[in-house]
C-alpha positions in Angstrom: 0.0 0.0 0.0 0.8 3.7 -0.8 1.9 6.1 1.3 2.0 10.1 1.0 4.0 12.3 3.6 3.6 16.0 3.2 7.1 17.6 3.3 5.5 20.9 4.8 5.6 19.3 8.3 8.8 19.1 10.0 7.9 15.7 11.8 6.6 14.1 8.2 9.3 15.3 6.5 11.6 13.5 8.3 9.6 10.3 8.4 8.9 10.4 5.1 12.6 10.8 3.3 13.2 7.9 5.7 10.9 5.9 4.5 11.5 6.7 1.3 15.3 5.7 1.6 14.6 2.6 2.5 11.9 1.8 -0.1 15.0 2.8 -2.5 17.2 0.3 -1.1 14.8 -2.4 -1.0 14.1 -1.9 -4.9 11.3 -0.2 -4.7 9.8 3.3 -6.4 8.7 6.4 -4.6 8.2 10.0 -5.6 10.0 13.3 -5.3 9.3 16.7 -6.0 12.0 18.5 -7.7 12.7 22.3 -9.1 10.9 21.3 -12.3 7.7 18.5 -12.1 7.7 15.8 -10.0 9.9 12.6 -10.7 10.0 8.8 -10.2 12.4 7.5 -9.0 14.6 4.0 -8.0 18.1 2.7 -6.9 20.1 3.8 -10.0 22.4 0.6 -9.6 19.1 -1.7 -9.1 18.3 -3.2 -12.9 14.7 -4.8 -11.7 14.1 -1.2 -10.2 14.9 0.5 -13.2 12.8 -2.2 -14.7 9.7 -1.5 -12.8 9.8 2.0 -13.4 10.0 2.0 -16.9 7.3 -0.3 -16.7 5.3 2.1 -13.8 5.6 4.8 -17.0 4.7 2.4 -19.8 7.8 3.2 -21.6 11.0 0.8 -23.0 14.2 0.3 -22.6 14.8 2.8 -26.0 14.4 5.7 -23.5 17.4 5.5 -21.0 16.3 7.1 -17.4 18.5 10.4 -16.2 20.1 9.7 -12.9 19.6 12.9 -10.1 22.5 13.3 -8.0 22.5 15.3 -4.5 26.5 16.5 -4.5 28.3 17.9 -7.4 30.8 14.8 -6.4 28.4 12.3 -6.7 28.1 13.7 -10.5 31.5 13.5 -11.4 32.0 9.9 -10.2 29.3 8.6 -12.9 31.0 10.9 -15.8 34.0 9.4 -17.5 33.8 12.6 -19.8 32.5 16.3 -19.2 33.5 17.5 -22.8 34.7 20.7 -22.9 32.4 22.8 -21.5 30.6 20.1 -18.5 32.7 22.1 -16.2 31.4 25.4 -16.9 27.5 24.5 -17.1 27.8 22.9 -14.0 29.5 26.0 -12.4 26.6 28.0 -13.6 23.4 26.2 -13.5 23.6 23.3 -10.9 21.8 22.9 -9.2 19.3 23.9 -11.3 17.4 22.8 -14.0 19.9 21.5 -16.5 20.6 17.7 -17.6 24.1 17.1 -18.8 23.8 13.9 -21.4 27.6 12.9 -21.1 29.9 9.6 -21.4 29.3 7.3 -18.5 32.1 5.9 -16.3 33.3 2.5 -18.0 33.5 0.8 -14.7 30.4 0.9 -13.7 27.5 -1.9 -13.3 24.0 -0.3 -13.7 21.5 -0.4 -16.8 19.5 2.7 -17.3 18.3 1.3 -20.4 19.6 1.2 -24.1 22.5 4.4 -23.2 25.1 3.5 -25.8 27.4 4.4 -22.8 26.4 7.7 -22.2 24.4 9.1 -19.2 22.0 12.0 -18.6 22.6 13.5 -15.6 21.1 16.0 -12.5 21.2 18.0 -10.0 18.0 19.6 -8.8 17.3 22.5 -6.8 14.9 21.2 -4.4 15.7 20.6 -0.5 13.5 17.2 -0.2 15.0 16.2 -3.5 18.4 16.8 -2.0 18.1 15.6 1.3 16.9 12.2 0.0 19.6 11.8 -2.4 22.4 12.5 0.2 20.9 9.5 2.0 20.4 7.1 -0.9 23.1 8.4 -3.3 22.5 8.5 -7.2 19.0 7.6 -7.9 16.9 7.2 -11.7 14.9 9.3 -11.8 12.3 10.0 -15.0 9.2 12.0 -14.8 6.3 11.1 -12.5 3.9 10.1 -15.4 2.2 7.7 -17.4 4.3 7.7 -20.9 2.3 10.3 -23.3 0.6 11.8 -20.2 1.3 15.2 -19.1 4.1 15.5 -16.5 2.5 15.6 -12.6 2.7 19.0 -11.0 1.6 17.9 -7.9 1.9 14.8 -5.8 -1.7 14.0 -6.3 -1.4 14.1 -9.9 1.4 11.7 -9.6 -0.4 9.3 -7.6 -3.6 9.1 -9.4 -1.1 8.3 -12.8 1.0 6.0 -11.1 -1.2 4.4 -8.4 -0.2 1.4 -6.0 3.5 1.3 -7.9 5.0 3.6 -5.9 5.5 2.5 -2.5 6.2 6.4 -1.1 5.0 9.4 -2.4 6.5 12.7 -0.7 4.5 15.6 -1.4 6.4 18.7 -1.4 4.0 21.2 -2.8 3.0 22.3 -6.2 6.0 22.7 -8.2 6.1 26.2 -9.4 5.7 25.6 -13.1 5.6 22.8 -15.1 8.7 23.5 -17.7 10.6 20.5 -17.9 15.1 20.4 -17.4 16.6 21.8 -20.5 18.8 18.8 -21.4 22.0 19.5 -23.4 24.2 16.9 -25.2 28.2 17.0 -24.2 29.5 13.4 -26.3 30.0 15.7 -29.0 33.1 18.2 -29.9 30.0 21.4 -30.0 27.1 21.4 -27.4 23.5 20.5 -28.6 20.3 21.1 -27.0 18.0 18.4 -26.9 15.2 19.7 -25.3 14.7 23.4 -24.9 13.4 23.8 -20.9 13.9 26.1 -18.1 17.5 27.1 -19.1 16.7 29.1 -22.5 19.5 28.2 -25.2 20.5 32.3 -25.1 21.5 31.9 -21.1 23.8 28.7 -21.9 25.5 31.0 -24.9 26.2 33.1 -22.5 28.5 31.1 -20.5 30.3 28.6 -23.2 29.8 30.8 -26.3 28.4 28.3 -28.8 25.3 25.8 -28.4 23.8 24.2 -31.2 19.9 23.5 -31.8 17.8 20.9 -34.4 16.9 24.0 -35.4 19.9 25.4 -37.1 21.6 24.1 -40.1 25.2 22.6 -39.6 26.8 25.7 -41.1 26.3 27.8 -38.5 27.8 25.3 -36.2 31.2 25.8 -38.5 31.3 29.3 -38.7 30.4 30.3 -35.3 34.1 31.3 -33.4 33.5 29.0 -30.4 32.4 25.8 -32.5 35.5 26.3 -34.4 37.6 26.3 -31.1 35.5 23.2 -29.9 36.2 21.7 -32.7 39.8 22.3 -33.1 40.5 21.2 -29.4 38.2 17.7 -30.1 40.7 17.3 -33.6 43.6 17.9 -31.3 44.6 20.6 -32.9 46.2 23.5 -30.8 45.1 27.2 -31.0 47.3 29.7 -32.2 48.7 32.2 -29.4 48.3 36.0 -30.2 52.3 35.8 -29.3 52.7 33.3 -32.4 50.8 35.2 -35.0 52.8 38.5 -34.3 56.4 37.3 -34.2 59.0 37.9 -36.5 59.9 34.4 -38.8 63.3 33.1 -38.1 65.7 33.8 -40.7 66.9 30.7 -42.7 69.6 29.8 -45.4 72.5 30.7 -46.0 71.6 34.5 -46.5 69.6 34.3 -42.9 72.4 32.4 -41.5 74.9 35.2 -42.7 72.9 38.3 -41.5 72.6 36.8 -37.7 76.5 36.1 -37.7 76.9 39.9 -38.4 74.0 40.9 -36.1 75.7 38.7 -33.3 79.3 40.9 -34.2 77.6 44.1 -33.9 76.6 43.0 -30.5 80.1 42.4 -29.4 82.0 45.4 -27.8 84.5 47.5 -29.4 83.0 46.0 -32.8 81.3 49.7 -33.9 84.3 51.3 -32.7 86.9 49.3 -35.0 84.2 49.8 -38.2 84.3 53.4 -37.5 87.9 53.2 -37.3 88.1 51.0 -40.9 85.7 53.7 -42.9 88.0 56.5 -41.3 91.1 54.7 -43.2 89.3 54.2 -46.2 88.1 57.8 -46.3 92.0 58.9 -45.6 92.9 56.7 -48.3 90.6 57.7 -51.2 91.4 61.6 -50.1 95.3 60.9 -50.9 94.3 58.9 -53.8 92.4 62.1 -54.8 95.3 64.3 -53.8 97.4 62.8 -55.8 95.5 62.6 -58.8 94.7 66.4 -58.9 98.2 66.9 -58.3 99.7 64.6 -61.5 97.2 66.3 -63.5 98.7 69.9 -62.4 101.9 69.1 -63.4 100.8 67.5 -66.7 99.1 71.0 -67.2 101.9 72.6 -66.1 104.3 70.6 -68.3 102.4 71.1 -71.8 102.4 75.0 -71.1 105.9 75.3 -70.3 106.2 73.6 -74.7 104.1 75.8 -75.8 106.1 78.3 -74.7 109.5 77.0 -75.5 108.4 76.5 -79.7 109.1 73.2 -81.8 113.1 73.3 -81.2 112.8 73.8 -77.1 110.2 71.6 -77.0 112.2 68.6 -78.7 114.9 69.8 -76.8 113.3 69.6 -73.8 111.3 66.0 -75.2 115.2 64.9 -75.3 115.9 65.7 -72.5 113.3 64.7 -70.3 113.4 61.2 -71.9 116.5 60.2 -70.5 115.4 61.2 -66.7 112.2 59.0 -67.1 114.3 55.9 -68.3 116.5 56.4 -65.4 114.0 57.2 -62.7 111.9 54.0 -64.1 115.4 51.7 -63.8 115.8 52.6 -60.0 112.6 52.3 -59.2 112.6 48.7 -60.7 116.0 47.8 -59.3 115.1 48.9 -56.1 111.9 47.6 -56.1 110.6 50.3 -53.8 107.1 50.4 -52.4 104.8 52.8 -52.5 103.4 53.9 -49.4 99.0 54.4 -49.5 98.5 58.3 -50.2 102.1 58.7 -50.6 102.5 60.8 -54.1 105.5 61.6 -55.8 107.4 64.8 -55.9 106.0 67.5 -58.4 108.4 70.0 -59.8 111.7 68.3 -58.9 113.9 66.9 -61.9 111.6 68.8 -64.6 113.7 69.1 -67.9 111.8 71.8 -69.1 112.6 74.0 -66.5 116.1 73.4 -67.1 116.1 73.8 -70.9 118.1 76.8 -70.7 117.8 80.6 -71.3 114.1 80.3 -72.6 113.2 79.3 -69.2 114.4 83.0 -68.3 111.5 85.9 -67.9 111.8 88.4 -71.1 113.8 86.1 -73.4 111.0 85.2 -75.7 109.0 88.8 -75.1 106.2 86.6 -73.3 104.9 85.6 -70.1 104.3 82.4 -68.5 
């Protein structure tokens, strides 16, 4: 036989989740209330009890029960996989009306139903929800209803659906609306809704960026920023840093390798001081090369006025004589094999046959000036 205790009263509150944690133990289904419509509920880890209330509902094995959970603890034990973004949605809106569908724990030995090794799970926001599940630990947990029938609001509705096949009923109340858990899928590298409920889709976009609905197309999915980052992570594939995509490349090759050897010697000390010093001697250099050029061309100047001036006869004379000087300069030079200093230039004026031609040389003898 049935029996109801009304959570309202201290004394048949207390009485009631005890009786109802025992009923759990022993296999048996009783009903909560929760923050959405009241549920049904058995020892997760009991197969006939899972059994018998799938069967209380009318409904098969196709439909996997959730599990509720009173600790966020208990939750993570059950999840071999929060995805993601579990963390975050469980940060934000348990407890609270939002089922997590995620991978179950490999090791464990319970059958919800045909999961394909996933499980949806809960945490509600309801005090006699919470204190019973502390005491009895996961339970499954569905809706308190016949299968097609419209969820129970109140314990009453929930016992005049479900009848003699709950052993405890514990009536906290009429729930405050009848707006069922929004249930979101985490087995896949983006979030999808599977049931839009309390938590509208816009508040869960707020906290992970990116959920997808069966309402919109898959291209959205791809071109949204945070499904692209979802799906990168899930590929394995690692984000770019913001330090990456500004930095300089390397240099490389031969060239590269070239132009860091002389950017490590300009790092060295003393190293601008002795290039300083180098274009100061190469400056210096090209100046006496300079010198010495304007000054052989002065002489050469020099030289062809002083024919001019002498006539045909001086000037052969002086061609004569000058000859002989050049062939002897030139055989010392080469017999003494004398170097020539950088910017060192050779005497102008000294030896110059011309100017020792004779009398012509002499201001007035040829009535003109030099």
């Amino acid at each position: 036989m049935s029996r109801r205790y009304d959570c309202s009263k201290s004394e048949q509150r207390a009485e009631g989740i005890a009786e109802a944690a025992s009923a759990i133990r022993s296999g048996q289904l009783v009903v909560i209330p929760t923050d959405t419509v009241y549920g049904i509920g058995a020892d997760a880890f009991t197969p006939s009890a899972v059994n018998a209330l799938l069967d209380a509902k009318g409904r098969g094995r196709d439909m996997p029960v959730p599990v509720l959970v009173g600790t966020v603890r208990a939750a993570t034990a059950l999840i071999d996989d929060l995805g993601t973004f579990g963390q975050d949605l469980i940060d934000n809106f348990w407890p609270g009306p939002l089922t997590l569908i995620c991978r179950a724990g490999r090791s464990l030995n319970w059958d919800l139903g045909d999961t394909k090794g996933t499980v949806a799970i809960r945490m509600p926001l309801h005090a006699v929800a919470l204190e019973l599940l502390k005491e009895t630990g996961p339970m499954a947990v569905s809706s308190a209803n016949r299968s097609g029938a419209p969820p129970a609001t109140t314990a009453a509705d929930a016992e005049e659906q479900l009848g003699e096949s709950v052993a405890v009923y514990l009536d906290g109340g009429a729930c405050a609306d009848d707006v069922p858990s929004t249930i979101v899928d985490l087995t896949t590298a983006v979030p999808r809704v599977l049931r839009r409920g309390a938590i509208p889709v816009e508040k869960l976009r707020t906290v992970i960026g990116y959920v997808a609905t069966d309402a919109e197309p898959d291209t959205d999915v791809s071109e949204h920023k945070g499904a692209q980052e979802a799906l990168a992570e899930a590929a394995g594939a690692e984000k770019p840093s913001a330090e990456a995509a500004t930095a300089e490349p390397e240099p490389s090759g031969p060239t590269a390798a070239a132009a860091t050897e002389a950017a490590a010697e300009i790092g060295k000390p003393g190293t601008a001081d002795n290039a300083a010093k180098s274009d100061d001697a190469a400056k210096s250099d090209d100046a006496a090369k300079s010198d010495d050029a304007a000054k052989s061309d002065d002489a050469a100047k020099a030289d062809g006025a002083d024919r001019a001036d002498l006539g045909p006869d001086k000037a052969d004379e002086a061609g004569e004589t000058k000859a002989p000087a050049k062939a002897d300069k030139t055989s010392d030079t080469v017999a003494e094999e004398e170097p020539q200093l950088p910017g060192k230039a050779e005497p102008v004026g000294e030896a110059r046959p011309a100017d020792k031609a004779g009398p012509a040389d002499k201001p007035g003898t040829d009535g003109g000036a030099r």
